[in-house]
N, C-alpha and C positions, 0 to 999 in steps of 0.2 A: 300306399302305393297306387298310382292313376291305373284305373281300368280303363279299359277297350270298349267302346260303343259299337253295339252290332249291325249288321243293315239297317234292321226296322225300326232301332231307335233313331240311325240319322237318319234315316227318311221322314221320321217326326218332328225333327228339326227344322224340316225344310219349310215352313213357316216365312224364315227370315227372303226378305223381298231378292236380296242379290244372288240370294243361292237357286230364284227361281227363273232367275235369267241366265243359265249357266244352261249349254248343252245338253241335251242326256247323258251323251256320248264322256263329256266333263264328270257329270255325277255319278254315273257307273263308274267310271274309275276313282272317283273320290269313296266311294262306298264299299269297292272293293281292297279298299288301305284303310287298315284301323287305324282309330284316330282316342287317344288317350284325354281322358277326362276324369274328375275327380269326382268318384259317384261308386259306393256300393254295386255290386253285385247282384241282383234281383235273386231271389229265393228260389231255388229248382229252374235256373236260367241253362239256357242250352249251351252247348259246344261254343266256342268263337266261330264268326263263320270262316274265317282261315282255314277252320278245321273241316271245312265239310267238302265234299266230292268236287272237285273243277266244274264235273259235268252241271252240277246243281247251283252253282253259280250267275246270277244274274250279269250279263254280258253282251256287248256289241259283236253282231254278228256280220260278214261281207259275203253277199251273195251274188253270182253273175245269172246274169238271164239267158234264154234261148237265144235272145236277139241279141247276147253280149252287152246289155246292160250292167254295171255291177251300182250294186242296192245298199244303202247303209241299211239295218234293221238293229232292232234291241229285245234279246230275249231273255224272257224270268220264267226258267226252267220252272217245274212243281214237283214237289219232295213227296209227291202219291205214288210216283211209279203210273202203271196200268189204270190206277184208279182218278188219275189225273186228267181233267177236262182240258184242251185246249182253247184259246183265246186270239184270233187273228182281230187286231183292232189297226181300221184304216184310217189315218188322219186327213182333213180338210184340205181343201183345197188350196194352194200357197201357204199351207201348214206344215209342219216336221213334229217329230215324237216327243219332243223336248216337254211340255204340256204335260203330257200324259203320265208322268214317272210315278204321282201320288195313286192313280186307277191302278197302274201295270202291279203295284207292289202290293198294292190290297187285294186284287185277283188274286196272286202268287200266296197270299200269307192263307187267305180262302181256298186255297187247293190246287189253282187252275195254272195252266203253264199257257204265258203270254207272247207275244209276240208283235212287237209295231212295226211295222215297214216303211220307211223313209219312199217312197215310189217315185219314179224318174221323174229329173226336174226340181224335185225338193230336197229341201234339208242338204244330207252329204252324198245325196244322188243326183249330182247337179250334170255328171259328165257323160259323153254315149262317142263312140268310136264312127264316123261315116264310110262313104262305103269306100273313098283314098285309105283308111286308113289311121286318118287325122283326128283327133281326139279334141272334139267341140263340146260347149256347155249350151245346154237347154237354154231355151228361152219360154220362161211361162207364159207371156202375152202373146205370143205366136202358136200355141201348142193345141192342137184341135180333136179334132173327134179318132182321128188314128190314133196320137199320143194315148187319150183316154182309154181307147180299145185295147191300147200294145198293153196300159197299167193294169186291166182286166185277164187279157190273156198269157200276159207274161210275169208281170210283177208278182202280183198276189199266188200267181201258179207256182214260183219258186220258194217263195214262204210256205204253201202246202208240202211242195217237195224235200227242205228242209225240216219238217215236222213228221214228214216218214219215217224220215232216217232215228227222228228220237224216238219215235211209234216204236220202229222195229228194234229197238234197244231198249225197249220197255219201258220209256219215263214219261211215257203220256199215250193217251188212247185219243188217236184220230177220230174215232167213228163218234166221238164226243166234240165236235168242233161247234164252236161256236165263234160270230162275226157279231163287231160292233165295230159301226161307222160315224164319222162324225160329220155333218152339213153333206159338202159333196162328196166323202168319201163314205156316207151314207148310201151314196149310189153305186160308188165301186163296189164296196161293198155285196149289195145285193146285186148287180150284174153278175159278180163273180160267184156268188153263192147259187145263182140260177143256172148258169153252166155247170158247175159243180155237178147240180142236180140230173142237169140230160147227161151224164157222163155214165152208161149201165157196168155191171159185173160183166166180165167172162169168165164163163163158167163158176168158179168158185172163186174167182179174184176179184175182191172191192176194187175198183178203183175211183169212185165219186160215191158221190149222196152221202157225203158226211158231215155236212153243217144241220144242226140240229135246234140251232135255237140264234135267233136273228137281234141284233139291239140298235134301234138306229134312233141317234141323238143330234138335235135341233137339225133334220133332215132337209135339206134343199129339195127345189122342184127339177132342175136342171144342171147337168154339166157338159158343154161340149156338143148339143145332140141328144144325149143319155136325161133320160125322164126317169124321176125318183117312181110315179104312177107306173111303169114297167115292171119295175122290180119288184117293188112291194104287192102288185096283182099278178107276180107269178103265178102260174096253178101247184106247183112244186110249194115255194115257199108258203102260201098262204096256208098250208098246214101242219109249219113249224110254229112252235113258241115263239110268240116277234113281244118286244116291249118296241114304246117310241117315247121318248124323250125330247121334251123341249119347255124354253120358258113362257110361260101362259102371254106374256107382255113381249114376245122376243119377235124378230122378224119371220120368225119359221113357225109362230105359236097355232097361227089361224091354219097354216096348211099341215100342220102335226093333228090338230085337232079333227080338220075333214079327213084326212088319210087314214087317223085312228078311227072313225066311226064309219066309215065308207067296211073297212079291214074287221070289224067287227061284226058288219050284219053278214059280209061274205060268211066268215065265222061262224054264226048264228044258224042258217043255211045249212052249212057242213056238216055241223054236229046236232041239226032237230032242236036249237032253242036254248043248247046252253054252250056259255064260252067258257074255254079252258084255254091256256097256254097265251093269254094274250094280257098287255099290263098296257093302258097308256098315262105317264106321269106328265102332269104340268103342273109345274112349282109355279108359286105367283113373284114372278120376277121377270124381267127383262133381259137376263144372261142370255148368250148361247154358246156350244160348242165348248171349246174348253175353258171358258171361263165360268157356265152353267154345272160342269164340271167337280171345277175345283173351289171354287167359293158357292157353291148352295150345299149342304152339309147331307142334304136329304140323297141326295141325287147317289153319287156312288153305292150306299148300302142298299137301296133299293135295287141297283144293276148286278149287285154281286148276289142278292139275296134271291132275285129270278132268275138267272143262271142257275143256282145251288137246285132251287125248287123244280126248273124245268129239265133240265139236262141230268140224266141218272143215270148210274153206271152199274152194272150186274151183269150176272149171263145170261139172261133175257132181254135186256135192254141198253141198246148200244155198248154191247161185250168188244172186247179188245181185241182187235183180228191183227195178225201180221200182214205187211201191203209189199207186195212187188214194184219193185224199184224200177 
């Protein structure tokens, strides 16, 4: 009798060239419908995922913003509860999430509960309401340092605020966030995680300083105005866990490589001589962004293995607090 192929093994599938030009938003729903093959059983194989909780379901999510944006995003819950790291990953610029599905599911299978946000202008966030009324589509060659600021103070803010709500229903621990960006979403990225950071308690309520550890891969110098050299010499961030990612041959290799050594003697400084909490990889290749990604073999294990290393969950260290809505 044909068995049922569960997530992870059709996402292992996804190999084949035309399943890799297929939307997310397509392969999440293909992944969420079993698909019958003629194939054993694996030994002590888990539940179908049919069978497992909605909530822990890997799935397109639609989000509106302050400014009345509505956001396509893709989320891959994590089956830790509390002990679950979160995962805010910002795509490139004139980029969409679609790239990403081989990362998002390796996080998620590693523990972490993921999240990519399509941000205004891209992907299936093409549309925004004017102030008639009238419901126009972005135009990226027109889109300037506001746009970029709105994607910092609006976009990314509503992806934190949907990661509340799973916070406070206990299927992931905010105060464990971590951000990976890609080229220029390398910069939104860090913009957004530096705000985060001026954002203080009252009284006994978090409300910021919860990105914990930073990943930014084949980084740009510029988007918009926005200098990648801002972010990454935050006073804040520069003493998180930051990795930097890029291909040794690639257009961003030589300014991956000054940002990492500029970022490490800061480092150096900080802690009297020894670095902790800092990785910079360059594969000898000429990829970047999501193609560095997903065809150099090295690249994802190494992103999910500094995560795993840097970001730790206990009651001492970034312990699971409930957040005020």
């Amino acid at each position: 009798m044909p068995q049922r192929m569960n997530v992870f093994q059709f996402a292992n599938s996804l190999c084949c060239p035309t399943l890799k030009l297929l939307p997310l938003v397509i392969l999440l729903g293909v992944l969420a419908t079993p698909i019958s093959v003629h194939a054993q059983p694996r030994p002590g194989a888990a539940a179908d995922e049919e069978d497992e909780d909605p909530a822990l379901k890997p799935r397109p999510e639609s989000l509106t913003t302050k400014d009345n944006v509505k956001l396509s995003t893709f989320y891959f819950p994590s089956k830790l509860g509390k002990e679950g790291a979160p995962v805010i990953l910002v795509h490139e610029w004139k980029g969409q999430a679609a790239p990403y599905l081989k990362l998002c599911l390796t996080l998620r299978k590693a523990g972490f509960a993921v999240m990519v946000v399509e941000y205004r202008g891209h992907g299936n966030s093409k549309k925004y309401t004017d102030r008639s009324g009238k419901e126009e589509d972005y135009n990226i060659s027109t889109m300037g340092r506001q746009d970029v600021e709105a994607i910092v103070r609006y976009d990314i803010e509503e992806v934190k605020k949907f990661l509340k709500v799973e916070n406070n229903a206990g299927r992931l621990n905010l105060n464990a966030l971590c951000m990976i960006g890609v080229k220029e979403g390398a910069i939104l990225a860090g913009y957004w995680a530096a705000r985060d950071w001026k954002i203080p308690s009252v009284g006994r309520i978090k409300q910021g300083q919860d990105v914990k550890a930073m990943v930014y891969i084949s980084p740009e110098k510029n988007l918009n105005g926005l200098a990648m050299n801002t972010a990454v010499t935050d006073a804040n961030l520069i003493r998180l866990p930051t990795m930097i990612v890029a291909g040794k041959a690639s257009p961003q290799g030589s300014e991956a490589q000054r940002m990492g050594s500029r970022l490490e003697t800061v480092k150096k400084k900080l802690s009297r001589g020894t670095v902790t909490g800092f990785e910079l990889t360059l594969p000898e290749t000429n990829l970047s962004g999501p193609a560095l990604i997903n065809e150099d073999s090295t690249v994802i294990p190494k992103i999910v293995a500094f995560l795993k290393e840097n970001v730790r969950i206990s009651r001492t260290e970034n312990p699971w607090i409930e957040r005020s809505m």
